[in-house]
C-alpha positions as CSV (number, residue, x, y, z in Angstrom):
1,X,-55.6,152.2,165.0
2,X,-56.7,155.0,167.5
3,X,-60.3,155.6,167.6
4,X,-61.7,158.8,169.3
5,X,-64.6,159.6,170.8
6,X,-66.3,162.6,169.1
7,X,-65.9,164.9,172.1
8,X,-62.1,164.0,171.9
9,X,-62.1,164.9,168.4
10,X,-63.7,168.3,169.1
11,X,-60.9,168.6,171.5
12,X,-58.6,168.3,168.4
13,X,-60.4,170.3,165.7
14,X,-60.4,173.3,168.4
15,X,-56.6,172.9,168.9
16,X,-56.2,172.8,165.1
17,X,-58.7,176.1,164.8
18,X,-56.8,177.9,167.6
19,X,-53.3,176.8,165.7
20,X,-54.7,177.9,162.5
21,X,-55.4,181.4,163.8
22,X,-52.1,181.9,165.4
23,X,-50.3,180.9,161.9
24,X,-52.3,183.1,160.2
25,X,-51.4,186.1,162.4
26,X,-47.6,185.1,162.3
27,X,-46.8,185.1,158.4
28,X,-49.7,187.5,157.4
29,X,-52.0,184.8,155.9
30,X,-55.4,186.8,156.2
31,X,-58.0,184.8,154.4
32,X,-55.4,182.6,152.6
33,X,-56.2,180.2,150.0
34,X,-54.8,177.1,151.9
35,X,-58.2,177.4,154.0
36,X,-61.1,177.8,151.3
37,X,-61.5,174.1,151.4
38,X,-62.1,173.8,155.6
39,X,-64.2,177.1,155.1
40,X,-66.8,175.7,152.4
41,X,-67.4,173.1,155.1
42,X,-69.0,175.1,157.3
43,X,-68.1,172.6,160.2
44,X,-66.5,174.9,163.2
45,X,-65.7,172.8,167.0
46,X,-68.2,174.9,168.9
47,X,-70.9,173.2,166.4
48,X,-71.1,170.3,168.8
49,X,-74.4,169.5,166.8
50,X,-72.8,167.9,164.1
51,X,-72.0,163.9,163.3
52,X,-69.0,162.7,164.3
53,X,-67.6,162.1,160.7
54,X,-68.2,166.2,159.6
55,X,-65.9,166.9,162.3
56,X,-63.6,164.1,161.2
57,X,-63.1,166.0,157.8
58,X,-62.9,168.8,159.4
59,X,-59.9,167.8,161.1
60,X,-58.3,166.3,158.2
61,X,-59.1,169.5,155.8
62,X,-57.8,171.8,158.4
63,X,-54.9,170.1,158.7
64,X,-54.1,170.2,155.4
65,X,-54.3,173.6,155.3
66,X,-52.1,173.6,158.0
67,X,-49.2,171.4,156.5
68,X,-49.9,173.5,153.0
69,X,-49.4,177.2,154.6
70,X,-46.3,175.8,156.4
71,X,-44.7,174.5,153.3
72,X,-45.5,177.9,151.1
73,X,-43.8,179.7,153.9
74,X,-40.5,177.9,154.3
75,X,-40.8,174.9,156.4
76,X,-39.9,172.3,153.4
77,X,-41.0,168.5,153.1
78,X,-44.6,169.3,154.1
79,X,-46.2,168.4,150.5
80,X,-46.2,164.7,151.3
81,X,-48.3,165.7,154.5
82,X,-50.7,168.2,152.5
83,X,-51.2,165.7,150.0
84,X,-51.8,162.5,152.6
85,X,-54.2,164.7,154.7
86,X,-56.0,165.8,151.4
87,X,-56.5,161.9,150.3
88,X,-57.5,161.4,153.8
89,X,-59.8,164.0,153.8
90,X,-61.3,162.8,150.4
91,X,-62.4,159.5,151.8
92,X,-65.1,161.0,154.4
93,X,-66.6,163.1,152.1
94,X,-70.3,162.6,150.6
95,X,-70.4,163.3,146.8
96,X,-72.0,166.7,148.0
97,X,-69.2,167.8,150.0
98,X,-67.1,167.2,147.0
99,X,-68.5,169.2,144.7
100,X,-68.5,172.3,147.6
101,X,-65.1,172.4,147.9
102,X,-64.9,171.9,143.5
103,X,-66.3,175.5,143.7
């Protein structure tokens, strides 16, 4: 099991941000659905303020987003990953972070 420091994990979730943006540009995603979810979260990397475990989901609801708009545009066998990050996402949620992303 790796465990990472929160600054470490801000190191990721900017990566990820900075990866999102680039695939958004390249198949003309503007303001796709695959990113309502990290969105409604309201949890960037330059909020340095926040816990540890909002960055956390973060992380894992961007990603998903990640593996999801790669699978809808041709890169196949990327639903297991969409779906694994989603379940892994679900388990540092609070109940009100739940019903956010319901809406």
């Amino acid at each position: 099991m790796i465990i990472m420091q929160k600054d470490e994990l801000i190191q990721l979730h900017t990566f990820l941000l900075q990866l999102k943006t680039h695939l958004d540009d390249m198949v003309d995603n503007n303001g796709g659905v695959e990113f309502c979810s990290y969105d409604k979260l309201d949890v960037t990397p330059y909020q340095v303020y926040k816990s540890k475990r909002e960055h956390k989901l973060a992380v894992f609801t961007l990603s998903r987003g990640i593996a999801t708009l790669l699978s809808n545009n041709n890169c196949p066998g990327l639903e297991k990953v969409s779906s694994r990050l989603a379940q892994m996402s679900e388990r540092f949620m609070t109940e009100k972070e739940k019903e956010l992303i319901k809406h």
